[in-house]
C-alpha positions in Angstrom: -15.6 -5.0 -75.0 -18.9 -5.0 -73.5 -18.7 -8.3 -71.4 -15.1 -6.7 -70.0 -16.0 -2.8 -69.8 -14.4 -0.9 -66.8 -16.1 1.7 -64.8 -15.3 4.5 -66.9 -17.4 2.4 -69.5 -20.1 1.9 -67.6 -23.1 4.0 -67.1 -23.6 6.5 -63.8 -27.0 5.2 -62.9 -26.0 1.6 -63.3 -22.8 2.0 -60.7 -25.2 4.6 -58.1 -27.7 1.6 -58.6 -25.3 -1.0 -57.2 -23.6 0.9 -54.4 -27.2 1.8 -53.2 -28.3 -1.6 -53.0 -25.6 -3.0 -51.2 -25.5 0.3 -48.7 -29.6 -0.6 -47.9 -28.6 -4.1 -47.5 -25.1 -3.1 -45.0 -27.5 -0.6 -42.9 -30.4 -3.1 -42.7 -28.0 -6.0 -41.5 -26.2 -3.3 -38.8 -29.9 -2.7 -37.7 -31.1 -6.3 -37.1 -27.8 -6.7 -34.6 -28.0 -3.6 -33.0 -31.7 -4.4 -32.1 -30.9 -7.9 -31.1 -27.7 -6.5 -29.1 -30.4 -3.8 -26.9 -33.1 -6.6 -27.0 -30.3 -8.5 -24.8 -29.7 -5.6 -23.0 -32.9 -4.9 -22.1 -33.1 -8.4 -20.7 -30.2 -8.6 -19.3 -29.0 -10.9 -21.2 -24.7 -10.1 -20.8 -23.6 -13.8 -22.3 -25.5 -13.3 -25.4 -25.1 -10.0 -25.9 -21.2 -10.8 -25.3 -21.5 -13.6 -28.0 -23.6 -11.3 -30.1 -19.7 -8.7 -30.0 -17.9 -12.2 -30.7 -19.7 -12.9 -33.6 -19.7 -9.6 -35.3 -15.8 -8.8 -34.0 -15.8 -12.4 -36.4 -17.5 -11.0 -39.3 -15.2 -7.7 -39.2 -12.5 -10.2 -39.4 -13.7 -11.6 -42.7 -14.7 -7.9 -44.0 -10.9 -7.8 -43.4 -9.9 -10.4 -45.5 -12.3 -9.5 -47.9 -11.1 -6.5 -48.1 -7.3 -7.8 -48.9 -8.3 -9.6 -51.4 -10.2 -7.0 -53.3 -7.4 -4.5 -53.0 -4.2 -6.9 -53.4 -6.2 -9.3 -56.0 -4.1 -7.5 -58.9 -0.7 -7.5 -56.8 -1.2 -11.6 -56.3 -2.1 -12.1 -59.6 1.1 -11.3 -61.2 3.3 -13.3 -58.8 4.4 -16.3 -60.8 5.8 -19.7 -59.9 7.3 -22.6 -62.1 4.6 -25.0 -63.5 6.0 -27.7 -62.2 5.6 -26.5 -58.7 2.1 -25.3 -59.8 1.5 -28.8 -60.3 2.0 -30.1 -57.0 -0.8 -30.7 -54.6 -3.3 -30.0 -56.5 -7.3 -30.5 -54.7 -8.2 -32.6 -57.6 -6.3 -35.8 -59.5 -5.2 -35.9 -62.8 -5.8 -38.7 -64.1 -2.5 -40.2 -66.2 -2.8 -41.5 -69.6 0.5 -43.6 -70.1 -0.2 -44.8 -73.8 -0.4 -40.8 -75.2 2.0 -38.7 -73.6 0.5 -35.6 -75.6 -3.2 -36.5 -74.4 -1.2 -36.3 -70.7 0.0 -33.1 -71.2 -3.1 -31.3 -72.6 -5.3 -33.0 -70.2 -2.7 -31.7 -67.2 -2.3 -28.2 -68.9 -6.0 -28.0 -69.4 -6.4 -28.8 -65.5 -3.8 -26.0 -64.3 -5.6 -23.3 -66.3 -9.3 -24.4 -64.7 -7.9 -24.1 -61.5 -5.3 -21.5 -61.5 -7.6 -19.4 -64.4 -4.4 -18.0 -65.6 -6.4 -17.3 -68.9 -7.7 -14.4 -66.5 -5.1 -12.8 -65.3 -1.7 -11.2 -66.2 0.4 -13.1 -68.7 3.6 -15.0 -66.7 6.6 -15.8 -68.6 6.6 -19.0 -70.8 6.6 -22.2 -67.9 5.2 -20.4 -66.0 1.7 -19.9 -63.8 0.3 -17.1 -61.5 0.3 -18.3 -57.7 -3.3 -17.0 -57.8 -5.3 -16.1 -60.8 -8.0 -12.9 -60.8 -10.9 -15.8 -60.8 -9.3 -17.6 -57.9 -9.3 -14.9 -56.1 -12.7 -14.2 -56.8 -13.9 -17.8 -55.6 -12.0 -16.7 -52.6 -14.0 -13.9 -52.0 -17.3 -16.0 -52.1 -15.5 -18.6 -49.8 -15.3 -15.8 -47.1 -18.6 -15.1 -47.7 -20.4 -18.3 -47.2 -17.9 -18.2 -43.4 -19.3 -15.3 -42.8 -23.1 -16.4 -43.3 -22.7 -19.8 -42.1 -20.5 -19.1 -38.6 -24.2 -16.8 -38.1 -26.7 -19.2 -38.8 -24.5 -22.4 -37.1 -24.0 -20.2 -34.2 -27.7 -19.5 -33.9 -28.5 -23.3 -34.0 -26.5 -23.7 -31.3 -28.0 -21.4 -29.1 -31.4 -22.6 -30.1 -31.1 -25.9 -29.7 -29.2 -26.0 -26.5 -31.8 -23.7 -24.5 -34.3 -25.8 -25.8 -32.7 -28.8 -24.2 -32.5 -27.1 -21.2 -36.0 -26.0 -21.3 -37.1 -29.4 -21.0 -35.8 -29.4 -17.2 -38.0 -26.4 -16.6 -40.9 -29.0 -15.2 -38.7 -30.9 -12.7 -37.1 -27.3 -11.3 -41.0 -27.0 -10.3 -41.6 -30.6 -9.1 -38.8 -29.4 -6.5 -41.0 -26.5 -4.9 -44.3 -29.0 -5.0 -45.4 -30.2 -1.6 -45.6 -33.3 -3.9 -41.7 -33.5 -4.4 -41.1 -32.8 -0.5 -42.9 -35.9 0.9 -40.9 -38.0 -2.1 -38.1 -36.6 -1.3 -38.5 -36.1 2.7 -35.2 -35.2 3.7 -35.6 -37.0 7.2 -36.2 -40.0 5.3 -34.2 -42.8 5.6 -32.9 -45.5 2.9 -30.5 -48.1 1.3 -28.3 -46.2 -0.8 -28.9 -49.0 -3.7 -32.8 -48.2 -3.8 -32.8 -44.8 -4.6 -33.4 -43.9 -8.3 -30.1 -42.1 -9.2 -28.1 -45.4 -8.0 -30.3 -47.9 -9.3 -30.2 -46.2 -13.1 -26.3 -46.1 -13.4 -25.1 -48.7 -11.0 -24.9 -52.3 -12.1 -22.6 -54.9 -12.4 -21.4 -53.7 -15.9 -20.5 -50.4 -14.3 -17.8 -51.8 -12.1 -15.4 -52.6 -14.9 -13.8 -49.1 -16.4 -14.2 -50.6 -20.2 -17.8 -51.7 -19.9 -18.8 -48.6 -18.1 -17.4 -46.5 -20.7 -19.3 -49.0 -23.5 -22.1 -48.3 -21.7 -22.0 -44.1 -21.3 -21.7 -44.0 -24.7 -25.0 -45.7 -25.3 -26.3 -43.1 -23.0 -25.8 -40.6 -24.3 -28.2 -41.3 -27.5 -31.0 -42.0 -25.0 -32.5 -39.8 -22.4 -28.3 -38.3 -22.5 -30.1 -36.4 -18.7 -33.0 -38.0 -16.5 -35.0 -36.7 -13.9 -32.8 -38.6 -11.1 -29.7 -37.0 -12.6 -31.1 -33.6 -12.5 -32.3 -33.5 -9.1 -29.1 -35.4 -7.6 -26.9 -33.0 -8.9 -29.0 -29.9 -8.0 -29.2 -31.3 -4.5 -25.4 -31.8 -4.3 -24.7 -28.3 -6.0 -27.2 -26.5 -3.1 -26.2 -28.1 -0.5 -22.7 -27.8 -1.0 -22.7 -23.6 -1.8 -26.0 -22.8 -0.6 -27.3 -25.0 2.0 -30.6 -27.4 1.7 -33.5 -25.0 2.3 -32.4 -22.9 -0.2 -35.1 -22.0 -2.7 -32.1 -21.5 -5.3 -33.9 -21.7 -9.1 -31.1 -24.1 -10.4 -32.4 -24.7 -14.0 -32.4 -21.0 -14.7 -29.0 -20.9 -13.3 -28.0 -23.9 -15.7 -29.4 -21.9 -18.5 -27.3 -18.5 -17.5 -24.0 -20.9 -17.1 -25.1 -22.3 -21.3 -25.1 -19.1 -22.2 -21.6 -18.1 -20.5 -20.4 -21.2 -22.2 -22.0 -20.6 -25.6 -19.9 -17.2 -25.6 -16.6 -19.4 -25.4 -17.8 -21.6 -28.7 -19.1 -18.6 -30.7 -15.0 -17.3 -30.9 -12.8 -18.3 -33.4 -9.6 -18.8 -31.8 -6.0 -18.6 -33.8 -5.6 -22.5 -33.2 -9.2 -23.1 -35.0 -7.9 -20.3 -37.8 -4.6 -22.3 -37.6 -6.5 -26.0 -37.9 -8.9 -24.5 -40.6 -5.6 -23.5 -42.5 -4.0 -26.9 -42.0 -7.5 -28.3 -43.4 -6.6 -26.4 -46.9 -3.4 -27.7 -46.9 -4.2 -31.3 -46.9 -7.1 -31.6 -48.9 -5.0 -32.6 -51.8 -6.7 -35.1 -54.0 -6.4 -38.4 -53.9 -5.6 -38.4 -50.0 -9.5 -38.2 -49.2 -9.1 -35.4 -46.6 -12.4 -34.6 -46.8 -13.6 -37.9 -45.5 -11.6 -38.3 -43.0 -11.3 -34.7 -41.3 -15.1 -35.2 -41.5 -14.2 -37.8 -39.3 -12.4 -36.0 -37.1 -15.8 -34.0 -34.9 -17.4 -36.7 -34.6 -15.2 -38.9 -33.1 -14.7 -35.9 -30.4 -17.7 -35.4 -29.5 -18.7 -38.8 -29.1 -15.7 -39.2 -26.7 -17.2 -35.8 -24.8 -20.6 -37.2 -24.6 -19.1 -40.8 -22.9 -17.2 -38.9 -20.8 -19.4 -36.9 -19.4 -22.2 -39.7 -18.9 -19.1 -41.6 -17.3 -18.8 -38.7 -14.8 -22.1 -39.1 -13.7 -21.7 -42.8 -13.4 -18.4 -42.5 -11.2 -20.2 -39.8 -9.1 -23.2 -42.8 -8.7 -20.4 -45.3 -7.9 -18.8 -42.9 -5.0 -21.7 -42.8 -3.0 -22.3 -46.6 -2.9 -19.0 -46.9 -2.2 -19.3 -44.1 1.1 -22.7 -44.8 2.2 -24.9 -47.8 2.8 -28.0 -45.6 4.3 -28.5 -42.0 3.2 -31.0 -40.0 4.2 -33.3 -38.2 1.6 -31.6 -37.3 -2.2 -28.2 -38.8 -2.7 -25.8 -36.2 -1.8 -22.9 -36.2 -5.2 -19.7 -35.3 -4.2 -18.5 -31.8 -6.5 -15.5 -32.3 -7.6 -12.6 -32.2 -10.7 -10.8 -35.4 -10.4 -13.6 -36.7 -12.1 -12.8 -34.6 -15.3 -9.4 -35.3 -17.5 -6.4 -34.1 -16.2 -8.8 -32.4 -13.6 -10.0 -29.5 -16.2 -13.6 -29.4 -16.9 -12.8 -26.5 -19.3 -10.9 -28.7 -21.6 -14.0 -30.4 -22.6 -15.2 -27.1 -23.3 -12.4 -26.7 -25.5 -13.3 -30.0 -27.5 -16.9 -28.9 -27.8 -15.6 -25.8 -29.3 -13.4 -27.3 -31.6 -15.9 -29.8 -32.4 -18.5 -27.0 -33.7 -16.1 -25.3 -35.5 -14.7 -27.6 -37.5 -17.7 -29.6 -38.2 -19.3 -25.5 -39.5 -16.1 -24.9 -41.5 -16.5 -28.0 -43.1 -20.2 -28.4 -44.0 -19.6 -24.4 -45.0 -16.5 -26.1 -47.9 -19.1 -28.5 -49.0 -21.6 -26.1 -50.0 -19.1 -23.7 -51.4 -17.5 -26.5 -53.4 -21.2 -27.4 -54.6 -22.0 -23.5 -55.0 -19.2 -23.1 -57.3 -17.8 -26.4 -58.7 -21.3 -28.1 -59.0 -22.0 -31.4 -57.1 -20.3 -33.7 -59.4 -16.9 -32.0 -59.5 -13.5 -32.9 -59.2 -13.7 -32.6 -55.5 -16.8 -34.9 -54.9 -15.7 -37.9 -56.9 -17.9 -40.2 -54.4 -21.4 -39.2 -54.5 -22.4 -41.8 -51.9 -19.5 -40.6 -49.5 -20.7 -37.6 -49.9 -24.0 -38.1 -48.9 -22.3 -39.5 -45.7 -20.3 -37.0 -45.0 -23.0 -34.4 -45.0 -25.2 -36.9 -43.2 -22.4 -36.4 -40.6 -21.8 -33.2 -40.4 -26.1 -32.6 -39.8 -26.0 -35.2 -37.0 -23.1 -33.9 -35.2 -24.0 -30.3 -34.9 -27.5 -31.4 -33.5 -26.3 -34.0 -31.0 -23.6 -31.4 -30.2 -26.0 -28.7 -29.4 -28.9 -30.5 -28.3 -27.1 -33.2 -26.4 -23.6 -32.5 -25.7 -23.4 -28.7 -24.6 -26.5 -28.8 -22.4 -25.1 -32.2 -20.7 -22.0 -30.0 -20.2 -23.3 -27.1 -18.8 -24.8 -29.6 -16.1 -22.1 -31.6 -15.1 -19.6 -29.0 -15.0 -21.4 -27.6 -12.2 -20.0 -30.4 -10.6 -16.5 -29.0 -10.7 -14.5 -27.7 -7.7 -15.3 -24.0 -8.8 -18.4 -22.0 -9.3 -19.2 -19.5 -12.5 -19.8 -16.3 -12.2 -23.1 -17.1 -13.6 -24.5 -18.2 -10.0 -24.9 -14.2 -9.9 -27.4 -12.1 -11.9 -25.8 -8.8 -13.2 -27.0 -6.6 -10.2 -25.6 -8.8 -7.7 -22.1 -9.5 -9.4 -21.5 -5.6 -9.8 -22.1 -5.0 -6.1 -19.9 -7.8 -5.0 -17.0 -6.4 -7.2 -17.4 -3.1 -6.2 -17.3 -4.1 -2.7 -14.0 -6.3 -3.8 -12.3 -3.5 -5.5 -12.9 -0.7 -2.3 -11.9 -3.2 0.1 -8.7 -4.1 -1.9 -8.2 -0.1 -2.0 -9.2 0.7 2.1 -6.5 -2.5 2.9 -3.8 -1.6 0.5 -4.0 2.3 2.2 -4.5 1.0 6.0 -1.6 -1.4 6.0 -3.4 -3.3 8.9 -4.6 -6.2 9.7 -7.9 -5.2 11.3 -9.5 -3.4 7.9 -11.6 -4.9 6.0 -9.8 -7.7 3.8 -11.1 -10.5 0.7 -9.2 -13.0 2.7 -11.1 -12.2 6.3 -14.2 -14.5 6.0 -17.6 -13.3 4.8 -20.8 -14.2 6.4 -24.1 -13.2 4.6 -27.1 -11.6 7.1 -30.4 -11.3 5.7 -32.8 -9.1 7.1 -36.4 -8.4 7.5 -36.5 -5.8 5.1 -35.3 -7.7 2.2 -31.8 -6.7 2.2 -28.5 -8.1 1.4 -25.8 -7.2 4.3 -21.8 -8.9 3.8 -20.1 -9.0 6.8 -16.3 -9.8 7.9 -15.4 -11.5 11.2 -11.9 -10.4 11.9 -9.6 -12.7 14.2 -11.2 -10.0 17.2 -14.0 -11.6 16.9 -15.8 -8.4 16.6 -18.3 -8.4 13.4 -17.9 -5.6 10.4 -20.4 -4.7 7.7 -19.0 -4.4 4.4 -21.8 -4.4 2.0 -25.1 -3.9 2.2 -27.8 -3.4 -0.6 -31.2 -4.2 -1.1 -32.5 -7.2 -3.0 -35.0 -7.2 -6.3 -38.1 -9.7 -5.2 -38.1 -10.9 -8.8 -34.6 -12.6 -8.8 -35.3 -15.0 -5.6 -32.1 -17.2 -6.7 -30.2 -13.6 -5.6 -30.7 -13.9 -2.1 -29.5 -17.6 -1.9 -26.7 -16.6 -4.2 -25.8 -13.9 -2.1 -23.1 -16.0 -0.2 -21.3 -17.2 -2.7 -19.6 -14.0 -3.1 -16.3 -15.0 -1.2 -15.6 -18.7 -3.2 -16.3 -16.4 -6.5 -14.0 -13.7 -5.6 
């Protein structure tokens, strides 16, 4: 009786003594995000704090089911199904014994109760099982706690990793504002198309044939996945095609904002990765070697991602030799989505995102397996594939973070549309508050000489260090529409500043 004691068994001080612990432990945890979610705030920071609400609208979701389970544990435990059906697809083999039919049948009774712990639970009628014991619902519980803990700390690797890729190009944004850079890169300077450095390091004569140029992107990406050359060629094309080339635009800390808008999409848990985590259950049925080959499954993804996207810069290489002989200063790239499959640079955002979610879930199912089963259970019968697998899983969430998602979050900017990232937070309130009133002044005038979106904006800058958007209407006749000063510390606003019409 006193290993299975209830509460009205059990000593006050003992149950206060529990409850007070975990209540510390809940209020310290609220604390840490709420001081990480102002600490954002106070530096402006609205994709992570955004991803910060993701992840813990995520961990409310698995109080949720946590919370299920605890209060309908009882109610699943006395559902009972046939032991025959009990026996069906189970996550580890039995292993037959065809010369002792009794050995067979303890051995695969033996099994069921391990697994299904009916020992623990409410008696079923003779043949048959519980659908869930007490126990298995209990290893459920610490399954949706090792999600919970794991989607935190994966999520944070991410992040880290990624910005500290991107950090890396913090030296060549300030080559760019060297006088150093601007003799090298003399924009009135003349040359053959094949001698600059951005040609010359992805154009050869293996790049002209689609199968060999994709052999050699995914090489690439392994080794130095973004060079100098590819930096500054596509910061030269993306200013010069929104903001015009004297632009003093600070285009790695813009890269860094547009990681962290994209690190917001891949912190979610959307009901197809729910759906494919379900699926993942389903199939892991022993024998099949689910685990192996699901494992499988991220990294052949993002390997595909990472070729893809070294391809892209290689075809954007290949369409300027194939436009220009001479060119004068940087290659100009050409910002496009053609490049991108089925012209949708967000679908590789999608893959990245399903790529780090299923490679967490399943490194998470390893542990728990090990946590709870031990390492040489049922459901690791390989130890060396095992090793392998986790190998795996470790390499792909680094060269996904480190290598993948920053290469993303530069090439994408070589997509048709812009981000709303190109604005800091100041700037991109203004502009939709000056959206929304001139929407509201057009839909009351009726006329086609108010202020409309679809008139075209020009952006004034004055003396003073002010922001003016201005509409000329088909008269001719120019009207201010906005007009706000400018913070000296955010000098990528004022280049930004014009962008306001292609965002809106």
């Amino acid at each position: 009786m006193g290993n299975s004691r209830e509460l009205d068994r059990t000593p006050t001080w003992a149950v206060a003594s529990i409850c007070t612990l975990l209540i510390l432990i809940s209020i310290a945890l609220e604390k840490i995000l709420h001081r990480l979610g102002k600490w954002f705030t106070e530096r402006r920071k609205k994709s992570l704090f955004e991803a910060l609400e993701k992840v813990k609208a995520e961990l409310m979701i698995l109080g949720f089911i946590s919370l299920l389970l605890s209060f309908g544990q009882s109610y699943i435990a006395r559902i009972c199904i046939p032991e025959r059906i009990a026996g069906t697809m189970l996550p580890c083999r039995i292993e037959d014994d065809h010369d002792d039919d009794t050995n067979e049948k303890k051995e695969h009774g033996r099994l069921l109760a391990d697994i299904l712990g009916s020992s623990h639970g409410p008696v079923c009628a003779k043949g048959n099982v519980p659908l869930i014991s007490v126990s298995g619902i209990h290893q459920l519980h610490i399954f949706v706690f090792f999600l919970a803990v794991f989607h935190v700390i994966c999520s944070a690797t991410t992040m880290a990793l990624g910005r500290a890729k991107i950090r890396c190009w913090k030296d060549w944004e300030r080559e760019t504002l060297s006088s150093d850079s601007e003799f090298s890169n003399d924009p009135t300077r003349f040359r053959f198309v094949h001698q600059t450095t951005f040609v010359r390091q992805h154009i050869g004569f293996w790049d002209r044939v689609p199968s060999s140029l994709y052999i050699v992107s995914f090489f690439r990406q392994f080794f130095r996945s973004v060079r100098k050359a590819d930096y500054l060629a596509m910061r030269h094309g993306f200013i010069s095609a929104h903001l015009g080339p004297a632009s003093k635009f600070d285009f790695q800390k813009y890269i860094k904002r547009s990681l962290e808008d994209d690190f917001t999409v891949v912190v979610g848990i959307s009901p197809i990765l729910w759906g494919s985590a379900v699926i993942f259950l389903l199939l892991n049925v022993g024998g099949w070697q689910t685990l192996f080959w699901v494992s499988l499954t991220p990294l052949f993804l993002i390997l595909a991602v990472g070729t893809k996207l070294q391809a892209i810069i290689t075809q954007m290489a290949i369409d300027i030799t194939e436009k220009h002989v001479i060119i004068r200063g940087i290659p100009l790239v050409q910002l496009t989505d053609q490049h991108f499959w089925f012209r949708r640079p967000d679908l590789i955002l999608f893959f990245i995102h399903f790529t780090l979610f299923q490679n967490a879930f399943q490194i998470t199912y390893f542990l728990w397996i090990w946590y709870e089963f031990g390492l040489t259970s049922c459901f690791n019968d390989n130890l060396k594939m095992i090793s392998a697998r986790l190998g795996l899983g470790v390499g792909v969430q680094i060269l996904c973070s480190y290598v993948t998602l920053p290469l993303y979050a530069l090439v994408s900017q070589m997509g048709s549309r812009l981000k709303r990232s190109i604005f800091d937070e100041q700037t991109a309130k203004a502009l939709r508050k000056w959206h929304m009133g001139a929407k509201r002044r057009h839909n009351r005038s009726g006329s086609s000489g108010s202020p409309s979106p679809a008139h075209p904006l020009r952006r004034l800058k004055t003396a003073a260090g002010r922001l003016t958007l201005s509409t000329t209407p088909s008269q001719g006749q120019q009207q201010h529409l906005l007009d706000f000063p400018i913070p000296e510390k955010e000098a990528e606003e004022e280049s930004a500043a014009q962008l306001g019409p292609q965002l809106l």
